[in-house]
PQR file of N, CA, C, O and H, with PARSE charges and radii, in Angstrom:
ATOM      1  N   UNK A   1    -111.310  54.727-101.411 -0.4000 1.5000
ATOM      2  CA  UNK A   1    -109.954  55.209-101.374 -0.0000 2.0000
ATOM      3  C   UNK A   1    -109.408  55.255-102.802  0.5500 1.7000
ATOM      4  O   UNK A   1    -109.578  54.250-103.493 -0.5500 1.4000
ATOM      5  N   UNK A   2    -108.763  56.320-103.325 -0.4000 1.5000
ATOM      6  CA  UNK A   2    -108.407  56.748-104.284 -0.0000 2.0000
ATOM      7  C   UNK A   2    -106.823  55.415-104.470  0.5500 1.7000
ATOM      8  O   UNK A   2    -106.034  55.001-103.621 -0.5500 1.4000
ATOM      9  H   UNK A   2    -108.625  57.135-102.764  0.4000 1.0000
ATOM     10  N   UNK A   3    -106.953  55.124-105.969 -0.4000 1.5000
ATOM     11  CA  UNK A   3    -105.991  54.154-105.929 -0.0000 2.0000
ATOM     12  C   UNK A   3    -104.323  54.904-105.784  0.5500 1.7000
ATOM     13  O   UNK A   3    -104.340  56.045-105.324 -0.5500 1.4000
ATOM     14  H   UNK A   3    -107.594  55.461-106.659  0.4000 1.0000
ATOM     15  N   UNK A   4    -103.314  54.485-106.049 -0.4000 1.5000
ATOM     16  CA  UNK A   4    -102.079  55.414-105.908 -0.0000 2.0000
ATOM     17  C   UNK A   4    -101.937  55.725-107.142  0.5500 1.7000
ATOM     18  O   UNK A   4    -102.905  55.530-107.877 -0.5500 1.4000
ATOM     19  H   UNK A   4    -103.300  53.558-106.423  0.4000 1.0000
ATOM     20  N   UNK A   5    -100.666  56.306-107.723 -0.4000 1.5000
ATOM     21  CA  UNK A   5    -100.317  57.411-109.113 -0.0000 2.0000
ATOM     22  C   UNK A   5     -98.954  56.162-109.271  0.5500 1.7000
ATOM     23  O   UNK A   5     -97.784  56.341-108.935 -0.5500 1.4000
ATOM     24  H   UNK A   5     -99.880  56.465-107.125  0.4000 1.0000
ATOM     25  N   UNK A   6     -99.218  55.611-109.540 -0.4000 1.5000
ATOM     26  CA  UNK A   6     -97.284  54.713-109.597 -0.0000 2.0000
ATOM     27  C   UNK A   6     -96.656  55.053-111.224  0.5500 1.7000
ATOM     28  O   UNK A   6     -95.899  54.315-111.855 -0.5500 1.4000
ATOM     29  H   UNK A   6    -100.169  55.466-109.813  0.4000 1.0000
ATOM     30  N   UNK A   7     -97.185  56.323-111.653 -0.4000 1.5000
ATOM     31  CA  UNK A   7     -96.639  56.617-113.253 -0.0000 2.0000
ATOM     32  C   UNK A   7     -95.017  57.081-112.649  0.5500 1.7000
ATOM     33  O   UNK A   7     -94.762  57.319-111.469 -0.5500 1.4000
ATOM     34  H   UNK A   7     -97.800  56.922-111.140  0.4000 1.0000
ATOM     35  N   UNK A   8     -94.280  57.118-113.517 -0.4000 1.5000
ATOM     36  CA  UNK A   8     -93.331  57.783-113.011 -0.0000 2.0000
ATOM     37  C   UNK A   8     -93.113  58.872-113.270  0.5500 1.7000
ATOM     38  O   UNK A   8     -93.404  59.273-114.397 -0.5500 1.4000
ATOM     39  H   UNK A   8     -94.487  56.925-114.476  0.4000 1.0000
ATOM     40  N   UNK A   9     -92.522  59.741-112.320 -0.4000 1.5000
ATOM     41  CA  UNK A   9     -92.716  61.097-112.135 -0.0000 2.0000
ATOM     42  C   UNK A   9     -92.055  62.215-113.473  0.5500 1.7000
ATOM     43  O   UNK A   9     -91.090  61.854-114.147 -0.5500 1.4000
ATOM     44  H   UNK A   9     -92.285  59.415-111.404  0.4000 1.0000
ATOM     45  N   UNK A  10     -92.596  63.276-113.648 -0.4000 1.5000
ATOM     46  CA  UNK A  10     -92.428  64.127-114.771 -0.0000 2.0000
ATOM     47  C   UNK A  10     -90.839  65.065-114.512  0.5500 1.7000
ATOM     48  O   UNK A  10     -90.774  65.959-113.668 -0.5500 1.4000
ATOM     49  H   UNK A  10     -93.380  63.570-113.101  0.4000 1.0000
ATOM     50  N   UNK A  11     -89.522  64.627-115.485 -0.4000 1.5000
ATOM     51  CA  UNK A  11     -88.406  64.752-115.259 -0.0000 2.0000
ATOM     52  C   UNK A  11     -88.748  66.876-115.613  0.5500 1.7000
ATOM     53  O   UNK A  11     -89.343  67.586-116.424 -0.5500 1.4000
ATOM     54  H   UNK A  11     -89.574  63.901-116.171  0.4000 1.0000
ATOM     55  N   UNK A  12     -87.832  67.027-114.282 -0.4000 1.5000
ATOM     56  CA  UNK A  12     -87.438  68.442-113.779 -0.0000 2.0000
ATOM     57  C   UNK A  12     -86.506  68.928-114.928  0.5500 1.7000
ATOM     58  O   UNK A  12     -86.042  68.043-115.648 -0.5500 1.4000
ATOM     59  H   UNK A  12     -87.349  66.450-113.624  0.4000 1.0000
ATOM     60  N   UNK A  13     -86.201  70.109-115.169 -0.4000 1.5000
ATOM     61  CA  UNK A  13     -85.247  70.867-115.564 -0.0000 2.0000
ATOM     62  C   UNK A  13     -84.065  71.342-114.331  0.5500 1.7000
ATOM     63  O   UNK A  13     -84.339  72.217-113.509 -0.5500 1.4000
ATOM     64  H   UNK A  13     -86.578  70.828-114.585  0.4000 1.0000
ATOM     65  N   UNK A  14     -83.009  70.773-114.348 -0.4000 1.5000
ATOM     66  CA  UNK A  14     -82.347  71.640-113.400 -0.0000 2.0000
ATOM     67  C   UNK A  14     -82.520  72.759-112.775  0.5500 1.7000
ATOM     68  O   UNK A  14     -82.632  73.058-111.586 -0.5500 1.4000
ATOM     69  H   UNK A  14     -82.787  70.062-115.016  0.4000 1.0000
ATOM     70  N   UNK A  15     -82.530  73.642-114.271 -0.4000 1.5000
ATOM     71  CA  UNK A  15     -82.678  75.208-113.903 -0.0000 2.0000
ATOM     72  C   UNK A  15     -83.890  75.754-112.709  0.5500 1.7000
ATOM     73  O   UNK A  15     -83.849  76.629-111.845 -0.5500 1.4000
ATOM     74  H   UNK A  15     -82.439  73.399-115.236  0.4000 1.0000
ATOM     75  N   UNK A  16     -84.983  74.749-113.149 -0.4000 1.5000
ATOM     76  CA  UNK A  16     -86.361  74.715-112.609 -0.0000 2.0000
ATOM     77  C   UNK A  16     -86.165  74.287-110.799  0.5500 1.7000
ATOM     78  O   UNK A  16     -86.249  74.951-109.766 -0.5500 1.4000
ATOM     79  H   UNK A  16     -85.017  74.038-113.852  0.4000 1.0000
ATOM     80  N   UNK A  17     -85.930  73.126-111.045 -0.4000 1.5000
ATOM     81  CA  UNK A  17     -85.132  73.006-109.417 -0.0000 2.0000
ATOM     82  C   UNK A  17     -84.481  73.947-108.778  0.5500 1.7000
ATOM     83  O   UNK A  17     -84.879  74.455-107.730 -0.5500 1.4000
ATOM     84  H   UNK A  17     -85.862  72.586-111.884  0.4000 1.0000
ATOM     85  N   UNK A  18     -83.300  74.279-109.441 -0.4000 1.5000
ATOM     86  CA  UNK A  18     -82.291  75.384-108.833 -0.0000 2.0000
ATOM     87  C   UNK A  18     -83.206  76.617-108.515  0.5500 1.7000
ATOM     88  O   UNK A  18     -83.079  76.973-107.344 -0.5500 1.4000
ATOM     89  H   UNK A  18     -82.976  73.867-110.292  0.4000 1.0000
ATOM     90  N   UNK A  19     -84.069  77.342-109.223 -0.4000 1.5000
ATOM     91  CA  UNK A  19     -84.733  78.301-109.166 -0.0000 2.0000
ATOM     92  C   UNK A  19     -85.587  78.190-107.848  0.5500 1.7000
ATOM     93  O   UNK A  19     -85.834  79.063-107.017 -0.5500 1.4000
ATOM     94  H   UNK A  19     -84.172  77.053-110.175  0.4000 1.0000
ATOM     95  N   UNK A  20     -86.051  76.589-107.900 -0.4000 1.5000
ATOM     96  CA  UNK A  20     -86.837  76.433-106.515 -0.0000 2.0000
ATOM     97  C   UNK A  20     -86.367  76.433-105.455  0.5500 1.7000
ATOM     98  O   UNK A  20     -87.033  76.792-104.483 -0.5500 1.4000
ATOM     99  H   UNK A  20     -85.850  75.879-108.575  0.4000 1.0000
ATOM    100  N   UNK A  21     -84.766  75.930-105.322 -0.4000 1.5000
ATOM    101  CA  UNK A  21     -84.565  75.567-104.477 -0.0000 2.0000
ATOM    102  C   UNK A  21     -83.726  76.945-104.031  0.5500 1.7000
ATOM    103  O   UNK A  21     -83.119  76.875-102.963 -0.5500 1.4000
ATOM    104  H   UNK A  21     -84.226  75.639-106.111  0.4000 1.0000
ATOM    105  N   UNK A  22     -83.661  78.130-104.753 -0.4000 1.5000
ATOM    106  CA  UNK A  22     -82.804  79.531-104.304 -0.0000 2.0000
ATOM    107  C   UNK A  22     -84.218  80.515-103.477  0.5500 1.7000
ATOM    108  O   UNK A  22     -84.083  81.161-102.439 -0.5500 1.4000
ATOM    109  H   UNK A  22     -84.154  78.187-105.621  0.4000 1.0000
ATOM    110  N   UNK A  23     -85.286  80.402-104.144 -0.4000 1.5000
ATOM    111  CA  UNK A  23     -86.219  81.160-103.438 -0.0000 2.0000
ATOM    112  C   UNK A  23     -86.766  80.262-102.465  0.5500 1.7000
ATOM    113  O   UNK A  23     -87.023  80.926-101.460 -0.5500 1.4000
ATOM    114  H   UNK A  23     -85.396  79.877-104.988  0.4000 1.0000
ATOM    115  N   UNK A  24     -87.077  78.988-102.293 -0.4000 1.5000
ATOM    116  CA  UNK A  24     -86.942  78.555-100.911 -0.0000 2.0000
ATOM    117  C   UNK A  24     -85.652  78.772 -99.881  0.5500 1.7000
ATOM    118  O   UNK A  24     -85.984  78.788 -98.696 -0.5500 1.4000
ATOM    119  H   UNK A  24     -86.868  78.449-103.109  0.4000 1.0000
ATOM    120  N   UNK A  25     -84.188  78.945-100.157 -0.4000 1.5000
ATOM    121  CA  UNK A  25     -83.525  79.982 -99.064 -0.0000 2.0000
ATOM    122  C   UNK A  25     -83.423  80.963 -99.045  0.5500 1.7000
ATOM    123  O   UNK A  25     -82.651  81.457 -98.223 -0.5500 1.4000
ATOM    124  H   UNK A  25     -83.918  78.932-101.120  0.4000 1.0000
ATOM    125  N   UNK A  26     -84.117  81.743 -99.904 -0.4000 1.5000
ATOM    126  CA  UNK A  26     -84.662  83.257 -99.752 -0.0000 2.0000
ATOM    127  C   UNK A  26     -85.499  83.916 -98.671  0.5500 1.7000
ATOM    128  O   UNK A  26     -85.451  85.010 -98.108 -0.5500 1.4000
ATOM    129  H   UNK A  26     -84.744  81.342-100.572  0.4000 1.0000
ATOM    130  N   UNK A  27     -86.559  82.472 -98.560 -0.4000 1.5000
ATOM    131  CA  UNK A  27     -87.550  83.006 -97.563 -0.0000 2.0000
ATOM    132  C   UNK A  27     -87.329  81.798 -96.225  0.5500 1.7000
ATOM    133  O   UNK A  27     -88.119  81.735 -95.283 -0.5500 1.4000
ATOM    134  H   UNK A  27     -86.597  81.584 -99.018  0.4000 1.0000
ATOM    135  N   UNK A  28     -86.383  81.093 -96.335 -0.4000 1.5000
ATOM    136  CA  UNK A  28     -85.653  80.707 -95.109 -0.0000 2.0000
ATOM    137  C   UNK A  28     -84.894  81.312 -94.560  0.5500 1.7000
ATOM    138  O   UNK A  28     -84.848  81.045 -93.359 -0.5500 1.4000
ATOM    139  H   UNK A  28     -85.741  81.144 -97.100  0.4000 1.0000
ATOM    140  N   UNK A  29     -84.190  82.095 -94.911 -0.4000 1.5000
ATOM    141  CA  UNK A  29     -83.511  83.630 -94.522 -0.0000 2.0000
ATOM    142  C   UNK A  29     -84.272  84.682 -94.021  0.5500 1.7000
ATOM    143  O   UNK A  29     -83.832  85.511 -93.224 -0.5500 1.4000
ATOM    144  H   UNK A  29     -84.226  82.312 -95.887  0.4000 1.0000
ATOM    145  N   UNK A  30     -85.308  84.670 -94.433 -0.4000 1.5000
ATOM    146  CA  UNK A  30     -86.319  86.094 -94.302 -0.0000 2.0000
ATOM    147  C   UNK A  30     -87.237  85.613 -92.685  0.5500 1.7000
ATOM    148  O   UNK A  30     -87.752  86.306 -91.808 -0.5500 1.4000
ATOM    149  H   UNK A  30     -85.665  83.997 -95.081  0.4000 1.0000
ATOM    150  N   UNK A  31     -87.120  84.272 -92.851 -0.4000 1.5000
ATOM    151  CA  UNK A  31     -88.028  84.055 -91.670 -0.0000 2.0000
ATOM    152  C   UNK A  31     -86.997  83.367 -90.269  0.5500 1.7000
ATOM    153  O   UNK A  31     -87.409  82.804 -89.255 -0.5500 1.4000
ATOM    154  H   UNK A  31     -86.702  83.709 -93.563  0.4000 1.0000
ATOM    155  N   UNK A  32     -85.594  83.659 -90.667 -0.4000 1.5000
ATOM    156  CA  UNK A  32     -84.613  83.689 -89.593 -0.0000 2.0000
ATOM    157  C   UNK A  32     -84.109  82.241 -89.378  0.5500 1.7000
ATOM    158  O   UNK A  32     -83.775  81.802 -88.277 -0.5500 1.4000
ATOM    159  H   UNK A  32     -85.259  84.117 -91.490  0.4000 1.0000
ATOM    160  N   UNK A  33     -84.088  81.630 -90.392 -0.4000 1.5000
ATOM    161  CA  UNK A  33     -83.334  80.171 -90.420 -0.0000 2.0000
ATOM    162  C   UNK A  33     -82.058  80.199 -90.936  0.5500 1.7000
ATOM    163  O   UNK A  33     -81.957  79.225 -91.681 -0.5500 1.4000
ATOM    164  H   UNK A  33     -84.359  81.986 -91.286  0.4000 1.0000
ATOM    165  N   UNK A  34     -81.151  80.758 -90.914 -0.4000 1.5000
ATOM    166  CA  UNK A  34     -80.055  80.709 -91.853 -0.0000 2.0000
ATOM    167  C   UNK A  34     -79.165  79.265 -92.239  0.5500 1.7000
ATOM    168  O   UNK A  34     -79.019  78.615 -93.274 -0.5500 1.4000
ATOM    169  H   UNK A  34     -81.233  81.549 -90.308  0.4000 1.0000
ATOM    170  N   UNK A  35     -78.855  79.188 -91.375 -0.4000 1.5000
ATOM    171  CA  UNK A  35     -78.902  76.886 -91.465 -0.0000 2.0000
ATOM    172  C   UNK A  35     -79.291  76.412 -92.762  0.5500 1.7000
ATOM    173  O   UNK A  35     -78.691  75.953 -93.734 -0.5500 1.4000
ATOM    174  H   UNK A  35     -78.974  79.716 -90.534  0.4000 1.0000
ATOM    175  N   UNK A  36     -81.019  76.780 -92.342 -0.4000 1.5000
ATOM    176  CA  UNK A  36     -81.348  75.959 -93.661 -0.0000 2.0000
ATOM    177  C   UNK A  36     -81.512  76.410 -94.734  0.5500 1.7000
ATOM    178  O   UNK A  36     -81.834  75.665 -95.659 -0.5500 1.4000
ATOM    179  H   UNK A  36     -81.507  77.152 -91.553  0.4000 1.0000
ATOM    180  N   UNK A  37     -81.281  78.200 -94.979 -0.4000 1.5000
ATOM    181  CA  UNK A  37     -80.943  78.562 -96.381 -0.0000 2.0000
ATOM    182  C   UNK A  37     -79.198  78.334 -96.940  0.5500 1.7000
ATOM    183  O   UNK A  37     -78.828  78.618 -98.080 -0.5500 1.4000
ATOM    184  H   UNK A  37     -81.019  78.806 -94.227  0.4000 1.0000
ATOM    185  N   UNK A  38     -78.382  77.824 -95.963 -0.4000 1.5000
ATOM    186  CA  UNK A  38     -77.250  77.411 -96.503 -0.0000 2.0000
ATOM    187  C   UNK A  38     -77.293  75.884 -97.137  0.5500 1.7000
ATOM    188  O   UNK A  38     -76.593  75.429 -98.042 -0.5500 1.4000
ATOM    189  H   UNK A  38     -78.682  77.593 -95.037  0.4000 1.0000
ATOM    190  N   UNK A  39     -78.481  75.147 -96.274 -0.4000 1.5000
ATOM    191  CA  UNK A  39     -78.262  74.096 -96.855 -0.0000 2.0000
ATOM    192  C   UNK A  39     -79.168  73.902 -98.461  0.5500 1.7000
ATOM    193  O   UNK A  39     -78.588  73.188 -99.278 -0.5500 1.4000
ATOM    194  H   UNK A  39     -79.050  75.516 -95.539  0.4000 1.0000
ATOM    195  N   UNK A  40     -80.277  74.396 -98.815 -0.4000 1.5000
ATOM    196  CA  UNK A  40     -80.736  74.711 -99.456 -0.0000 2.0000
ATOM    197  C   UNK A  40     -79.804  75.675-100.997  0.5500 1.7000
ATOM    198  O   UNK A  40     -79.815  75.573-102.224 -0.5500 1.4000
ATOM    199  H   UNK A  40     -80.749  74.976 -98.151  0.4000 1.0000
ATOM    200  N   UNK A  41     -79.177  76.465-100.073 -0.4000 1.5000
ATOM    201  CA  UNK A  41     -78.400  76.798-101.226 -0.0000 2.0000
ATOM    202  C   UNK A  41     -77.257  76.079-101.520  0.5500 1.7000
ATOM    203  O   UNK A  41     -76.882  76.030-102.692 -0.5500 1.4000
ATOM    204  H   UNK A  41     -79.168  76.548 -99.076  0.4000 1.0000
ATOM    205  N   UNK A  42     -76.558  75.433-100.525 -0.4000 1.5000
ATOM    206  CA  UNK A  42     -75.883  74.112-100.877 -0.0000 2.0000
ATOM    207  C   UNK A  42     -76.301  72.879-102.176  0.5500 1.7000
ATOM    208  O   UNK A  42     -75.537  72.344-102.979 -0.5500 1.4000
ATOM    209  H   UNK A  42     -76.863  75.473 -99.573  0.4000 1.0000
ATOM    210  N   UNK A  43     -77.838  72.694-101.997 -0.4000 1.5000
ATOM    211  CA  UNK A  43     -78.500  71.821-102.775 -0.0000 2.0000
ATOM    212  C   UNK A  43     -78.384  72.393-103.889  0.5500 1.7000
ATOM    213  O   UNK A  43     -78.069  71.693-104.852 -0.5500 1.4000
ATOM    214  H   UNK A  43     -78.459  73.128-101.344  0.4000 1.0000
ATOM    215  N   UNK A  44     -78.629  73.988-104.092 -0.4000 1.5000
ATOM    216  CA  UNK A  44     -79.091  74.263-105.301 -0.0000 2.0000
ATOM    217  C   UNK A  44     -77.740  74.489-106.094  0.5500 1.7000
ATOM    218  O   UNK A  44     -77.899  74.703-107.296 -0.5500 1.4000
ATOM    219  H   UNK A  44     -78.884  74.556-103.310  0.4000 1.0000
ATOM    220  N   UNK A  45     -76.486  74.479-105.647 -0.4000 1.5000
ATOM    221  CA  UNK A  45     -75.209  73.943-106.478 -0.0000 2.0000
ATOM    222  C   UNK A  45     -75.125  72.918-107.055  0.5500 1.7000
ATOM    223  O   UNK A  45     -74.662  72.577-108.143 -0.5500 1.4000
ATOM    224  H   UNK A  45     -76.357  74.305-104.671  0.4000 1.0000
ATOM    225  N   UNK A  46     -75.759  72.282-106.000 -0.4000 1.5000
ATOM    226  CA  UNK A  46     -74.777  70.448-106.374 -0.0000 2.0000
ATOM    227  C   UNK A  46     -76.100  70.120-107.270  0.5500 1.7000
ATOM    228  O   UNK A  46     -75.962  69.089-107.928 -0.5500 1.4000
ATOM    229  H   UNK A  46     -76.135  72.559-105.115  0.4000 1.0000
ATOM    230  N   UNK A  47     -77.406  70.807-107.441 -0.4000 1.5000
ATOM    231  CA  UNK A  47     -77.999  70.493-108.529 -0.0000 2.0000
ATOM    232  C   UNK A  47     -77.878  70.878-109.947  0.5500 1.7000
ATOM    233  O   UNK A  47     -78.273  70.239-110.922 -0.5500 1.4000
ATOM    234  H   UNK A  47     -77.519  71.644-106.907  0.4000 1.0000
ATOM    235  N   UNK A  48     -77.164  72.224-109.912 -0.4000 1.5000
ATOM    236  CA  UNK A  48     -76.263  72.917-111.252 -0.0000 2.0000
ATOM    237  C   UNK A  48     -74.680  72.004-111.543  0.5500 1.7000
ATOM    238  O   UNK A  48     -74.026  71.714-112.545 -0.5500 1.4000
ATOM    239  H   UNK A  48     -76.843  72.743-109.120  0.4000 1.0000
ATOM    240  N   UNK A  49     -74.555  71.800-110.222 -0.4000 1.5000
ATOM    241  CA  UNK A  49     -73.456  71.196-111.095 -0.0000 2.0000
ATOM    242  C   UNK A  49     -72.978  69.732-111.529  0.5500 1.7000
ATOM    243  O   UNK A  49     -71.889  69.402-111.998 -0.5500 1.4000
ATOM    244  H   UNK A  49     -75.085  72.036-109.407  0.4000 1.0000
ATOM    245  N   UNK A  50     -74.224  68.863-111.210 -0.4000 1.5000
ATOM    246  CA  UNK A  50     -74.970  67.714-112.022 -0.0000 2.0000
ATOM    247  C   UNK A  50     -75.127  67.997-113.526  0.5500 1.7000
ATOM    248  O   UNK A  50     -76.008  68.762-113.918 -0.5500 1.4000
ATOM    249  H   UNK A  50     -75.109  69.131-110.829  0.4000 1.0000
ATOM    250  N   UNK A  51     -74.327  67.423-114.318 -0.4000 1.5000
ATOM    251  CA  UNK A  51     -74.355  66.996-115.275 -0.0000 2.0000
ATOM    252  C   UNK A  51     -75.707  65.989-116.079  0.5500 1.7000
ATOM    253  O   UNK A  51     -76.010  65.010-115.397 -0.5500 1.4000
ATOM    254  H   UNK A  51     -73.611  66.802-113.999  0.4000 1.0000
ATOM    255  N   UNK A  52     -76.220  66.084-116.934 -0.4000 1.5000
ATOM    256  CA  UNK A  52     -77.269  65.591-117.466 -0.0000 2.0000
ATOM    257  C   UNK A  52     -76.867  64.158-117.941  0.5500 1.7000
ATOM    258  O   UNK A  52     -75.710  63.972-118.316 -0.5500 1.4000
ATOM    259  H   UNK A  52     -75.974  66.879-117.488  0.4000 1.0000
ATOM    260  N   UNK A  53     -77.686  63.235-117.941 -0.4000 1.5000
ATOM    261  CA  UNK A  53     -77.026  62.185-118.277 -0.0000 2.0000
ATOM    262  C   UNK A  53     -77.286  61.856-119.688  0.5500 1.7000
ATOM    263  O   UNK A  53     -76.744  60.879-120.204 -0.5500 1.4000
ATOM    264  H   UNK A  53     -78.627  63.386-117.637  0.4000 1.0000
TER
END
């Protein structure tokens, strides 16, 4: 058994997130979820409008 990864994880770019998280409700829309491309695009605000620390 492969041991675990406990490095800590490689810090995101907002923009990079946001980008992910708009074409994932792109194609939550396309495949008839609308719910969860609101919530998704919900996320991808409140991740723009997070301030960097």
């Amino acid at each position: 058994m492969a041991p675990l990864d406990t490095a800590r994880p490689t810090p995101v770019s907002p923009l990079l997130l946001a980008d992910r998280l708009l074409t994932l409700a792109q194609d939550a829309d396309r495949a008839g979820y609308p719910r969860a491309a609101d919530k998704l695009v919900t996320a991808m605000y409140a991740v723009l409008a997070t301030r960097p620390h």
